[in-house]
OpenMM code with the backbone's topology and positions (N, CA, C; nanometers):
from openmm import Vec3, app, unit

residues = "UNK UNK UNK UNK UNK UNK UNK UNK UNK UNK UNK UNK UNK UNK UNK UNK UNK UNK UNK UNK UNK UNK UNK UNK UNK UNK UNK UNK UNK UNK UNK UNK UNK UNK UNK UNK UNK UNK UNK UNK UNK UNK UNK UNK UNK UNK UNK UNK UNK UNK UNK UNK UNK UNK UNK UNK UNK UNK UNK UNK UNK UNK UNK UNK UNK UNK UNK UNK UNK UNK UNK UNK UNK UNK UNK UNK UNK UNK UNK UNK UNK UNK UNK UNK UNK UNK UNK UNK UNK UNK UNK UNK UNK UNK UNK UNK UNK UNK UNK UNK UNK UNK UNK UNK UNK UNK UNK UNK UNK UNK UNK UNK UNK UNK UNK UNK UNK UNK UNK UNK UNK UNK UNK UNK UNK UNK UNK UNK UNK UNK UNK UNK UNK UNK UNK UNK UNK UNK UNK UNK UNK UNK UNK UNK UNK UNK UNK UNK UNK UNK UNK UNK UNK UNK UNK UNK UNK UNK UNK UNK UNK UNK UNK UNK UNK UNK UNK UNK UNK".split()
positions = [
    Vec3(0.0802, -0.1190, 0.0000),
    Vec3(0.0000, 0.0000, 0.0000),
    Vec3(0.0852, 0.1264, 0.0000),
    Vec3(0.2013, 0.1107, 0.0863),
    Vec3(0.2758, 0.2282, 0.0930),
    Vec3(0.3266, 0.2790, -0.0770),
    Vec3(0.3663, 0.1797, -0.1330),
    Vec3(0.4619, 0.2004, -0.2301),
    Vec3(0.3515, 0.2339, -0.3565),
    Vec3(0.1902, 0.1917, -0.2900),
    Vec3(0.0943, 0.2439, -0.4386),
    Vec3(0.0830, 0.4065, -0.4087),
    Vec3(0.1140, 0.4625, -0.2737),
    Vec3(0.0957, 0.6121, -0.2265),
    Vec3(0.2163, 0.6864, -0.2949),
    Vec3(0.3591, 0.6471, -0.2784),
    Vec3(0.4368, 0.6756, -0.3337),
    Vec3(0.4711, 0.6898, -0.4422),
    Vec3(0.4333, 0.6279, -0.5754),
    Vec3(0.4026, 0.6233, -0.6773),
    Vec3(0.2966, 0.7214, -0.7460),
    Vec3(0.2401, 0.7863, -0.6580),
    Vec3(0.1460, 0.8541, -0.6474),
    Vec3(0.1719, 0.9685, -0.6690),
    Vec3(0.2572, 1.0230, -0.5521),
    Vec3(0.3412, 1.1351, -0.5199),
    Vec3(0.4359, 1.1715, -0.6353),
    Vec3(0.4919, 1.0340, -0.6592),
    Vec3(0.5617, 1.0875, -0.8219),
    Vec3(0.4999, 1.0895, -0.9388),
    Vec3(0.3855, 1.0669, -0.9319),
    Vec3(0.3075, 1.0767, -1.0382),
    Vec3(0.2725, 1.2173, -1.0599),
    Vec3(0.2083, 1.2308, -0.9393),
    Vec3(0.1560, 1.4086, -0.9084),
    Vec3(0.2852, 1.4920, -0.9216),
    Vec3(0.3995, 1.4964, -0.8462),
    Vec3(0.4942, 1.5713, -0.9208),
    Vec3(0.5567, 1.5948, -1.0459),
    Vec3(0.5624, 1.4680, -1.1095),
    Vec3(0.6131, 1.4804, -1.2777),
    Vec3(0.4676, 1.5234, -1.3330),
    Vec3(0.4019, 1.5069, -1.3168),
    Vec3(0.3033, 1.5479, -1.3691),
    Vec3(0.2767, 1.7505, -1.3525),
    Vec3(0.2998, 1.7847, -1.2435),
    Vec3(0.2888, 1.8948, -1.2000),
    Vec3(0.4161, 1.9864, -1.3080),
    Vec3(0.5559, 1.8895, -1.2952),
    Vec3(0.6611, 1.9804, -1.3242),
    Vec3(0.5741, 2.0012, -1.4905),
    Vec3(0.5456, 1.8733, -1.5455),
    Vec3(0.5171, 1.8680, -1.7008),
    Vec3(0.4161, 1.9719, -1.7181),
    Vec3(0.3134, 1.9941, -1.6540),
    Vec3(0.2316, 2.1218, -1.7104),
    Vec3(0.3349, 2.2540, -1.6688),
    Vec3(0.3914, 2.2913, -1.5488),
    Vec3(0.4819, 2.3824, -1.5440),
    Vec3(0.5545, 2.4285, -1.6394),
    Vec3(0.6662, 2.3065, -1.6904),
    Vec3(0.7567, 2.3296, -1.7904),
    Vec3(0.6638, 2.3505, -1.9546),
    Vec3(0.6039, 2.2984, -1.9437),
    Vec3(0.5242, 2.3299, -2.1150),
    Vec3(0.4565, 2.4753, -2.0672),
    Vec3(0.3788, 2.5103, -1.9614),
    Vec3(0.3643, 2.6619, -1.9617),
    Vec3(0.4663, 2.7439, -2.0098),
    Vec3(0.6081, 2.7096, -1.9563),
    Vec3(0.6776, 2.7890, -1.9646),
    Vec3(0.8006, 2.7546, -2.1467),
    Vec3(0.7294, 2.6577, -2.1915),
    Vec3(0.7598, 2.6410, -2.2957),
    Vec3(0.6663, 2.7723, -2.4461),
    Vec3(0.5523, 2.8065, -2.3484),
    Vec3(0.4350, 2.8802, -2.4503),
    Vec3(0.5120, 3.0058, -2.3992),
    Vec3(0.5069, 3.0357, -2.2824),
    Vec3(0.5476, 3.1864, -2.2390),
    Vec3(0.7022, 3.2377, -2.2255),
    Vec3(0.7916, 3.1711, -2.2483),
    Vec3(0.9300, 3.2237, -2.2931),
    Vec3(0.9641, 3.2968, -2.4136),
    Vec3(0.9858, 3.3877, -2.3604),
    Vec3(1.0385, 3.5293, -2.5265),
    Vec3(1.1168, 3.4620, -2.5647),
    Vec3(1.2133, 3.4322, -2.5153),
    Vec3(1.3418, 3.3402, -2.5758),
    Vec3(1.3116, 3.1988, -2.6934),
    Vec3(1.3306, 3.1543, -2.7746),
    Vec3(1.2843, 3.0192, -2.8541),
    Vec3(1.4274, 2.9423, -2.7786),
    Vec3(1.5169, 2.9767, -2.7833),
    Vec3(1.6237, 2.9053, -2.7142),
    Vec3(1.5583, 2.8618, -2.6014),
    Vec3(1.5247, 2.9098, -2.4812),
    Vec3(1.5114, 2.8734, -2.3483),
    Vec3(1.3131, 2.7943, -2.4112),
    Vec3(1.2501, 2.7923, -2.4699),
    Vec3(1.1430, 2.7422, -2.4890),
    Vec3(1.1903, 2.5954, -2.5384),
    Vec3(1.2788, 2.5558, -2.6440),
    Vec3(1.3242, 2.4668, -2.6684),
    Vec3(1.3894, 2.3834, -2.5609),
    Vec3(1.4720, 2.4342, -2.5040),
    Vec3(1.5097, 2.3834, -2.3563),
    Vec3(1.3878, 2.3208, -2.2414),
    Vec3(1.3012, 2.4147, -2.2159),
    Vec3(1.2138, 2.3878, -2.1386),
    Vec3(1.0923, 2.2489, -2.1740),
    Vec3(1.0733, 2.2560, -2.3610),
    Vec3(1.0531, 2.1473, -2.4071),
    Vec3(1.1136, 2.0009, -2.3562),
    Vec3(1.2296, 2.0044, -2.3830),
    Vec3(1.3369, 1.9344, -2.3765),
    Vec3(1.3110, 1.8432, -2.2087),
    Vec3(1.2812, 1.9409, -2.1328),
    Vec3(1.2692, 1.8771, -1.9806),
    Vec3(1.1534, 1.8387, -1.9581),
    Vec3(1.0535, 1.8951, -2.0522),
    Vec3(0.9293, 1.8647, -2.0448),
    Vec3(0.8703, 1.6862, -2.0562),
    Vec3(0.9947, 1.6555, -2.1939),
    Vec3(0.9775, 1.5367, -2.2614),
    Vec3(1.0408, 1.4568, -2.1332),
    Vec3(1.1442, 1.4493, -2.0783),
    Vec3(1.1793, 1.4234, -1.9348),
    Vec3(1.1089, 1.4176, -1.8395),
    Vec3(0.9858, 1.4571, -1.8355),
    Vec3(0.9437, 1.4435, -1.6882),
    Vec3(0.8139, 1.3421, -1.7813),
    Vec3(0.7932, 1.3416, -1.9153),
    Vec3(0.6854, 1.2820, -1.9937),
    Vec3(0.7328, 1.0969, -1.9578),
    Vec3(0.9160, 1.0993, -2.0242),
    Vec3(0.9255, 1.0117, -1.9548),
    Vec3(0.9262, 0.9554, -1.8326),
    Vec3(0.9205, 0.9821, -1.7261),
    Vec3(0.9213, 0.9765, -1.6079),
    Vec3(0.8008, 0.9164, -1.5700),
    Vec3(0.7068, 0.9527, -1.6336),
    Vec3(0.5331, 0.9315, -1.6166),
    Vec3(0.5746, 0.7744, -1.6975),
    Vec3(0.6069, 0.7672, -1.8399),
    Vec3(0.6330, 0.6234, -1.9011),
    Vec3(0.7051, 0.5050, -1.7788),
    Vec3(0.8128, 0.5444, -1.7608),
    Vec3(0.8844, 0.4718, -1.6062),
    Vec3(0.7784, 0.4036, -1.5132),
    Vec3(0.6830, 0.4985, -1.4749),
    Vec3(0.5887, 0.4848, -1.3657),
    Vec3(0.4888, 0.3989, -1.4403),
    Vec3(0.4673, 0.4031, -1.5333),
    Vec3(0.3417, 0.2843, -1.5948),
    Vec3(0.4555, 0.1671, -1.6412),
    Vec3(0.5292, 0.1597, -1.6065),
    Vec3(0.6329, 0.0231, -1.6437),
    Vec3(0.6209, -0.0138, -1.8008),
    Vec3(0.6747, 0.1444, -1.8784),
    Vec3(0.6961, 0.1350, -2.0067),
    Vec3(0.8086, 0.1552, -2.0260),
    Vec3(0.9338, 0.0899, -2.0110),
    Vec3(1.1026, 0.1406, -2.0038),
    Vec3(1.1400, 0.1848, -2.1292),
    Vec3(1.0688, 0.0768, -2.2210),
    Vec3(1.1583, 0.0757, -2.3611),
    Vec3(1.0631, 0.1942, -2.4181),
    Vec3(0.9457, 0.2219, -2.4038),
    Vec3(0.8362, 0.3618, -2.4522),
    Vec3(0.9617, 0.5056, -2.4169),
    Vec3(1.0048, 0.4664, -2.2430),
    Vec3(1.0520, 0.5982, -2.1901),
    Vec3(1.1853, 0.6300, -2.2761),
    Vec3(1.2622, 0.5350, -2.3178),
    Vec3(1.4009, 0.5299, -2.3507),
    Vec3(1.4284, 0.5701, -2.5109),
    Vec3(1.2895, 0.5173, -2.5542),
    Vec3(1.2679, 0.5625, -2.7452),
    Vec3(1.1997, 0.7168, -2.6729),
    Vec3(1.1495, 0.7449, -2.6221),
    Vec3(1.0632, 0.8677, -2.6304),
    Vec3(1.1854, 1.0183, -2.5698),
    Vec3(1.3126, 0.9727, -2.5018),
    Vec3(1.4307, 1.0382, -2.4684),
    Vec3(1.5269, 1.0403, -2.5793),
    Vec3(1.5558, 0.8859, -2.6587),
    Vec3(1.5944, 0.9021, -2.7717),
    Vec3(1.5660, 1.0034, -2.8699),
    Vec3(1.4251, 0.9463, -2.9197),
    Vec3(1.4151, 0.9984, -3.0628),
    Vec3(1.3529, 1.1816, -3.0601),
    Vec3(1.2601, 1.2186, -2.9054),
    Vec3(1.1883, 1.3399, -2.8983),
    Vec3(1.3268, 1.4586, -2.8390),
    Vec3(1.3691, 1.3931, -2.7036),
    Vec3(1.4723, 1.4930, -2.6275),
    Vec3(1.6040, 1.4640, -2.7203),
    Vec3(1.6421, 1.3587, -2.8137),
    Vec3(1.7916, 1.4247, -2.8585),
    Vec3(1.7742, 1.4341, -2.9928),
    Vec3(1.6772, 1.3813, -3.0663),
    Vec3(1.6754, 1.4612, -3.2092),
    Vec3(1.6242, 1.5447, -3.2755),
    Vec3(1.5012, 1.5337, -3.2520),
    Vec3(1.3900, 1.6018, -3.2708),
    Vec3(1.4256, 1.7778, -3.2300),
    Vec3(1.4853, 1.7787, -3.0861),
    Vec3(1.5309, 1.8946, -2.9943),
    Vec3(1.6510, 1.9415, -3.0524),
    Vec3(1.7323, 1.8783, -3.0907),
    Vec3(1.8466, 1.9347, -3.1586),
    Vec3(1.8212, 1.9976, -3.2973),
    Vec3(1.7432, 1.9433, -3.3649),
    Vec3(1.6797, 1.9925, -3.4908),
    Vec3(1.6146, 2.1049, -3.4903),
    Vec3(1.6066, 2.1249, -3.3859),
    Vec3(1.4818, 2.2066, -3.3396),
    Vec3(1.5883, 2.3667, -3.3259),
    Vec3(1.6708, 2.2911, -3.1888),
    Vec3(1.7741, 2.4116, -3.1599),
    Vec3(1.8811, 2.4423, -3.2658),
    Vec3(1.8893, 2.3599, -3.3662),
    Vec3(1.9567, 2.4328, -3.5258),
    Vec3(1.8662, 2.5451, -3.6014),
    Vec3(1.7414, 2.4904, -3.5816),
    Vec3(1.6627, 2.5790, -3.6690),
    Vec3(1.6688, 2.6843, -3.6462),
    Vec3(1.6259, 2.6949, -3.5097),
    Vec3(1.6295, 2.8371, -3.3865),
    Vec3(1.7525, 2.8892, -3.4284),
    Vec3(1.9104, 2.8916, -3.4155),
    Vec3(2.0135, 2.9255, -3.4285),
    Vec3(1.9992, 2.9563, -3.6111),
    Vec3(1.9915, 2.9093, -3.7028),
    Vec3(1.9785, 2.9435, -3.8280),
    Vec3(1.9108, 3.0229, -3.8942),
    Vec3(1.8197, 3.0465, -3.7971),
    Vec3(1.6958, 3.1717, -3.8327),
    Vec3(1.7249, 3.2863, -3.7312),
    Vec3(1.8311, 3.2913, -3.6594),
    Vec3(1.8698, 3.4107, -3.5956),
    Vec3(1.7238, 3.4634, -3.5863),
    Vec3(1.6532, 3.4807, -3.4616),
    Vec3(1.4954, 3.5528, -3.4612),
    Vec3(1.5583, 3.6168, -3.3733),
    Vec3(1.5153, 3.7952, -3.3966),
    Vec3(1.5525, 3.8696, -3.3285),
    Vec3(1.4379, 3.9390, -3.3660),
    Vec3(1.4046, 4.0454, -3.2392),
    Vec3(1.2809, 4.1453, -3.1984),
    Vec3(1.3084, 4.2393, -3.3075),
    Vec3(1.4233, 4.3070, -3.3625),
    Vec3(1.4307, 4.3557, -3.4969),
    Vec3(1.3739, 4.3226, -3.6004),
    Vec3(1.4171, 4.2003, -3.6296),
    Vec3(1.3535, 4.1167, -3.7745),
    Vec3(1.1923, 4.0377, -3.7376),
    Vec3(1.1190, 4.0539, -3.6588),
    Vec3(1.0178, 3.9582, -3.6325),
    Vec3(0.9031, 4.1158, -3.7287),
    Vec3(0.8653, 4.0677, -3.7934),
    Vec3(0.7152, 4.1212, -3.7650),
    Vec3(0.6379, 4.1654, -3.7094),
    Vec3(0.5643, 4.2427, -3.6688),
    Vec3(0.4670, 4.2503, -3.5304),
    Vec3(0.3471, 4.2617, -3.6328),
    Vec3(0.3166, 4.1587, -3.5260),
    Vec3(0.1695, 4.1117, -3.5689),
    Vec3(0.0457, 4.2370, -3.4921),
    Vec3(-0.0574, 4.2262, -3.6126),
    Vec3(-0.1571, 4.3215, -3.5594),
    Vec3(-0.2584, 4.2744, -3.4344),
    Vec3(-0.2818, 4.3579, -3.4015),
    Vec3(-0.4279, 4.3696, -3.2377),
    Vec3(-0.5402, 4.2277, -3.3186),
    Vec3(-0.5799, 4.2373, -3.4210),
    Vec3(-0.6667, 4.1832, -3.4804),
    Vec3(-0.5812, 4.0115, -3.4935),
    Vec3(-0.4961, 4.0148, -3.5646),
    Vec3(-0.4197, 3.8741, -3.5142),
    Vec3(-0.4216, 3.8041, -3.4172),
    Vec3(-0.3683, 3.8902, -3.3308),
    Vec3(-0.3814, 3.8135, -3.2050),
    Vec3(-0.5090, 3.7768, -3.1389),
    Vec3(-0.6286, 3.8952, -3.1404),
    Vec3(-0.7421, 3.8899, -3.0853),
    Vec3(-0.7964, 3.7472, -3.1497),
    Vec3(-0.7566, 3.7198, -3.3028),
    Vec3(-0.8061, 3.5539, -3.3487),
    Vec3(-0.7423, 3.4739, -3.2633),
    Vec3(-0.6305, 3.4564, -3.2633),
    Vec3(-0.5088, 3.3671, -3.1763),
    Vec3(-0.5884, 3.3410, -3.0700),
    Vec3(-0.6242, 3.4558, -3.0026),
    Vec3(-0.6892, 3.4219, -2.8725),
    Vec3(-0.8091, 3.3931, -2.8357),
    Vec3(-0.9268, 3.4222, -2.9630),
    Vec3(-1.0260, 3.3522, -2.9555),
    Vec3(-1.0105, 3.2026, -3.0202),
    Vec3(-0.9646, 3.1813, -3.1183),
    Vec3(-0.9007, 3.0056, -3.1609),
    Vec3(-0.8865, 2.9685, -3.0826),
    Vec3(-0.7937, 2.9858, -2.9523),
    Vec3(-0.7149, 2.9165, -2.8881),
    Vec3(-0.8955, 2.8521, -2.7842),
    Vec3(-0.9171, 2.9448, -2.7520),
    Vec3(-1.0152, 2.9695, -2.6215),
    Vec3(-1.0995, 2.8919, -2.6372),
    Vec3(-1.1496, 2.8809, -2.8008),
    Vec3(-1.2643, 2.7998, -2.8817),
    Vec3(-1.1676, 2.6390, -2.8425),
    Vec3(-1.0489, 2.6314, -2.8703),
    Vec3(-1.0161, 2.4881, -2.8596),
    Vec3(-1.0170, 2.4598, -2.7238),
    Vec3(-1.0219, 2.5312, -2.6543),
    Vec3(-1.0075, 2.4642, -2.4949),
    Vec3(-1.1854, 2.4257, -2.4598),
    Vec3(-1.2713, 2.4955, -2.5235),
    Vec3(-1.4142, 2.4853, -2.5099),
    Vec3(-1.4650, 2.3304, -2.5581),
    Vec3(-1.3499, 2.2863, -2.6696),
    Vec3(-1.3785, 2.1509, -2.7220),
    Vec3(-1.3001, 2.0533, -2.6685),
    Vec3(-1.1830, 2.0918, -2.6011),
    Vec3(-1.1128, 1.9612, -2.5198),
    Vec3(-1.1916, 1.9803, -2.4340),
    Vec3(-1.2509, 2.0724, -2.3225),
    Vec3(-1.2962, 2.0630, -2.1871),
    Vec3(-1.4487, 1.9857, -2.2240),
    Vec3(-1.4915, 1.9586, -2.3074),
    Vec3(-1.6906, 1.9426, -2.3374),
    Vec3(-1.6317, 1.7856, -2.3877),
    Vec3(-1.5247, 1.7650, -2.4499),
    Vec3(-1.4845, 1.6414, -2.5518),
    Vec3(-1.3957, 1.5516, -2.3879),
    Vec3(-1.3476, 1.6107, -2.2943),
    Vec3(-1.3053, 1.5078, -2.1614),
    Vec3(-1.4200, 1.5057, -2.0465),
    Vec3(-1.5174, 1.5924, -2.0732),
    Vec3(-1.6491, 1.6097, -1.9641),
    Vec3(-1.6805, 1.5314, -1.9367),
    Vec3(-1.7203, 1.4091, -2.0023),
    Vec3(-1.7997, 1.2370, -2.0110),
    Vec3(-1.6596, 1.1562, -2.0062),
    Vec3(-1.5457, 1.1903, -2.0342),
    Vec3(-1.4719, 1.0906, -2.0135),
    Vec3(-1.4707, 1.0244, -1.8664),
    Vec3(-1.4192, 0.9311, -1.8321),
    Vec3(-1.3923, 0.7890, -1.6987),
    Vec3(-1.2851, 0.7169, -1.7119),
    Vec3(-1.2362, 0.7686, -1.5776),
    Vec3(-1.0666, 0.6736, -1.5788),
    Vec3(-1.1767, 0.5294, -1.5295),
    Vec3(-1.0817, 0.4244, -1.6078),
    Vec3(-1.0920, 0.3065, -1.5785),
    Vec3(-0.9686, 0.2344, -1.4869),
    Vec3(-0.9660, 0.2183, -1.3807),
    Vec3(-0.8727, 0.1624, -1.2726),
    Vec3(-0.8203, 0.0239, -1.3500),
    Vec3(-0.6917, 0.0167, -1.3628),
    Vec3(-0.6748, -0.1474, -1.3564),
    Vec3(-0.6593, -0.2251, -1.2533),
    Vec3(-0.7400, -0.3211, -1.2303),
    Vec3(-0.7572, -0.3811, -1.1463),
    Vec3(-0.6359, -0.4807, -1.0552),
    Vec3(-0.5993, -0.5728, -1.2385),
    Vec3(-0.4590, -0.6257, -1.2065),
    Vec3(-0.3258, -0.5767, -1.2496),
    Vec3(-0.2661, -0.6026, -1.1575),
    Vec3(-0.1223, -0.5524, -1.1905),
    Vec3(-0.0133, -0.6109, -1.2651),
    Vec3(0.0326, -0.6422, -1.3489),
    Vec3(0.0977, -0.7262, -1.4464),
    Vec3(0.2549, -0.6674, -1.4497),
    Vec3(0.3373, -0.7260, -1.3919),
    Vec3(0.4810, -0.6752, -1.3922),
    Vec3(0.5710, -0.6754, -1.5752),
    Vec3(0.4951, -0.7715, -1.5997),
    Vec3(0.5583, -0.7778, -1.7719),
    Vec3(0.5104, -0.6610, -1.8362),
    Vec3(0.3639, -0.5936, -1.8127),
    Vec3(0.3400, -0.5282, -1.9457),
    Vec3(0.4057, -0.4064, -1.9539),
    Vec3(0.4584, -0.3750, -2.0715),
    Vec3(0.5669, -0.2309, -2.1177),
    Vec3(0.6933, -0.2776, -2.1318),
    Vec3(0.7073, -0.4045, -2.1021),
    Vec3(0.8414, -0.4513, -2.1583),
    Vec3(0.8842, -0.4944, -2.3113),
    Vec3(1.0064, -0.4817, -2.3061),
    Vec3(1.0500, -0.5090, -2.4660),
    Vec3(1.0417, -0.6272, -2.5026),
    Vec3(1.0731, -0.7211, -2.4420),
    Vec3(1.0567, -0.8729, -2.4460),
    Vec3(0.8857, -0.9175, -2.5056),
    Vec3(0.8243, -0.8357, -2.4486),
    Vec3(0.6383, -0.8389, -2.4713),
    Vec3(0.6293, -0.7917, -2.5892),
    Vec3(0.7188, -0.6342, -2.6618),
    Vec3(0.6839, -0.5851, -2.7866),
    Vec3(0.7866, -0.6696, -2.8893),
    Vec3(0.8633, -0.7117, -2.8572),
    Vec3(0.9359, -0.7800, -2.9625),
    Vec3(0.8457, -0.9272, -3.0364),
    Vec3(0.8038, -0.9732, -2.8938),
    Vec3(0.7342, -1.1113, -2.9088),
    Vec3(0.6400, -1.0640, -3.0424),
    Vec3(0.5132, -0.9881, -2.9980),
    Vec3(0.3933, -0.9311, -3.0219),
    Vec3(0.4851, -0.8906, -3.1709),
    Vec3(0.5632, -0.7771, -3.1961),
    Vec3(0.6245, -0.7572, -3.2992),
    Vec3(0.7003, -0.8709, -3.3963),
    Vec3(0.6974, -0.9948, -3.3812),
    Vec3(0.7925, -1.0861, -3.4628),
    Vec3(0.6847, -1.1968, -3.4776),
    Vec3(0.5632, -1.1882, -3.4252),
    Vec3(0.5286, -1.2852, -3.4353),
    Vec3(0.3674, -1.2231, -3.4804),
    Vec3(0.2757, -1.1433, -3.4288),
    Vec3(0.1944, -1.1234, -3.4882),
    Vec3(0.1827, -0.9733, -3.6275),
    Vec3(0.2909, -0.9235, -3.6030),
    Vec3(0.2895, -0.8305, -3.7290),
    Vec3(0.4025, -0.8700, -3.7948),
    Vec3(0.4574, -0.9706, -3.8444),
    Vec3(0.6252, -1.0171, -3.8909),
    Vec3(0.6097, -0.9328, -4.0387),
    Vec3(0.4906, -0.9792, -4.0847),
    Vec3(0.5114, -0.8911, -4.2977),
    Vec3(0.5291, -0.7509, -4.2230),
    Vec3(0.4090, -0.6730, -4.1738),
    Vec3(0.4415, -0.5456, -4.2183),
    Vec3(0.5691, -0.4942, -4.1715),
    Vec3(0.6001, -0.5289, -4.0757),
    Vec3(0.7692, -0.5122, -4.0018),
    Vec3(0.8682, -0.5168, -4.1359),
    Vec3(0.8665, -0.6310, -4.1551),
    Vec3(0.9430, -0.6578, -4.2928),
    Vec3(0.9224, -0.5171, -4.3581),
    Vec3(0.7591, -0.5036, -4.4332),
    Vec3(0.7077, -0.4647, -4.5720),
    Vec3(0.7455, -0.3059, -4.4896),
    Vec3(0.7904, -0.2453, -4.3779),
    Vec3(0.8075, -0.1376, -4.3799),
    Vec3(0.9447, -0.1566, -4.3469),
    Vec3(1.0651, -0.2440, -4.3324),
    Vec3(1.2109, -0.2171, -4.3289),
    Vec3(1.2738, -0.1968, -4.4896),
    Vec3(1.2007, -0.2387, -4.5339),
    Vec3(1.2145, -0.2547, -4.7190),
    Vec3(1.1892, -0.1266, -4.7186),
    Vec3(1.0277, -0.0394, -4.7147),
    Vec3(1.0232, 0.0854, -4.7640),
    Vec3(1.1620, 0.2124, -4.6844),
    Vec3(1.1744, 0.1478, -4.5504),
    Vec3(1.2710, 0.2961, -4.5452),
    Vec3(1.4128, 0.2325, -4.5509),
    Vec3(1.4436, 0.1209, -4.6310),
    Vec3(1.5908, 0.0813, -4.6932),
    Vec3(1.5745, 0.1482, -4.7988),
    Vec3(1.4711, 0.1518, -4.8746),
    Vec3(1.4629, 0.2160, -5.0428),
    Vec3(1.4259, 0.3764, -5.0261),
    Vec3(1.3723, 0.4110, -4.9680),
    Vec3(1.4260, 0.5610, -4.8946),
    Vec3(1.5158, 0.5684, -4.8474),
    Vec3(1.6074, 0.5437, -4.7966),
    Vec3(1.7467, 0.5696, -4.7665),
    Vec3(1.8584, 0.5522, -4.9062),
    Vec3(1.8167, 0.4623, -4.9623),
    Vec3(1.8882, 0.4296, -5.1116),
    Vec3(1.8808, 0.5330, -5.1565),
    Vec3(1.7059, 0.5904, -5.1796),
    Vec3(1.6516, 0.6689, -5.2695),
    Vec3(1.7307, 0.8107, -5.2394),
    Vec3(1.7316, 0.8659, -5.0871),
    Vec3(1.7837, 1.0074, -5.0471),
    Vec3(1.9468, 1.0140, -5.0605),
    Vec3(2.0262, 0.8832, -5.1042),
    Vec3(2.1773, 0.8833, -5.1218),
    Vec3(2.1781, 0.8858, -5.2741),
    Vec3(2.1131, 0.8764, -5.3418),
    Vec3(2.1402, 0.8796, -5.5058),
    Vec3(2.0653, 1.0586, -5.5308),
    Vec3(1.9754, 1.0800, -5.4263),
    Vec3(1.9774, 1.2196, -5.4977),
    Vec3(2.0638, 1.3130, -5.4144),
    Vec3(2.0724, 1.3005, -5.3477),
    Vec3(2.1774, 1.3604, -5.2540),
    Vec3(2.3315, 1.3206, -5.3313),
    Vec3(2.3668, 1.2534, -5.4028),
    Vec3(2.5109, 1.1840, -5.4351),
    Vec3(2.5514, 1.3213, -5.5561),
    Vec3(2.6621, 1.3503, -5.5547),
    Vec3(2.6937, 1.4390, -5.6754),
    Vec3(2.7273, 1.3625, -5.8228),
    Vec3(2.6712, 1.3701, -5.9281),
    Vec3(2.6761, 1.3480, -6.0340),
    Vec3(2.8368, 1.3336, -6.0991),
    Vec3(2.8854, 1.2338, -6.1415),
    Vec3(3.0262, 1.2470, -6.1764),
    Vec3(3.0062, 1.2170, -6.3568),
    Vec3(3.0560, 1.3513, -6.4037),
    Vec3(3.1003, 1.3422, -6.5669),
    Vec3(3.1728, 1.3267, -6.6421),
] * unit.nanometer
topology = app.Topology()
chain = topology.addChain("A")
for resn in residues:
    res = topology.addResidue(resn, chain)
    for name in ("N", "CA", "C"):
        topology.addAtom(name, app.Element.getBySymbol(name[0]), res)
């Protein structure tokens, strides 16, 4: 019992930091420090994966979101030099949409989770979220498309080195 309270506590805190840090991912002038704050965001996302005993979810989701995705991200930022000089300023009327859009979408997540119901799981299963479970499940009940999609991004990778390759005359 103790350790379902505790689990709890870290649930409610990563959870707490994760709306924190994405606030402060919308409200940073900076795109540098917004990208960053992203970055920890996806960190505490994993953290929540950890706690539902998804290791290999948490470890692809640190991989592929916090180091590539984020780095791509913080090139772009650096390559587009955005400075309060060069930005645009957007008109009263812009924004006043921005902020009714936005307001209108929160009117449809809040009416679209109103009727939703957490469903408790009852039993506790120490295997599920393991890799051993997705590999099985992966090699044995989806084996073609696994295949029929390592083929398509081998021939995309072929495909982006022959146009990418310089022409020799």
């Amino acid at each position: 019992m103790a350790t379902t309270h505790f689990t709890t506590y870290i649930f409610c805190f990563l959870a707490f930091l994760s709306i924190m840090f994405a606030l402060m991912v919308v409200l940073s002038k900076n795109p540098v420090h917004s990208v960053l704050y992203l970055v920890i965001t996806f960190f505490t996302i994993a953290g929540q994966y950890v706690l539902l005993n998804a290791q290999f979810l948490a470890a692809v989701h640190i991989i592929v979101y916090a180091g590539a995705i984020m780095v791509l991200f913080l090139f772009v930022i650096m390559l587009l030099n955005l400075n309060k000089e060069t930005e645009p300023h957007k008109s009263i009327w812009l924004k006043a949409s921005a902020s009714v859009a936005s307001g209108l979408l929160l009117v449809v997540l809040v009416g679209s989770l109103k009727e939703a119901t957490i469903q408790p799981i009852n039993a506790f299963n120490p295997n599920i979220g393991l890799i051993e479970n997705l590999g099985t499940t992966l090699f044995k009940d989806f084996l073609l498309p696994f295949e029929v999609s390592s083929i398509l991004l081998l021939a995309a990778m072929v495909g982006a080195v022959m146009l990418g390759k310089k022409s020799i005359k």
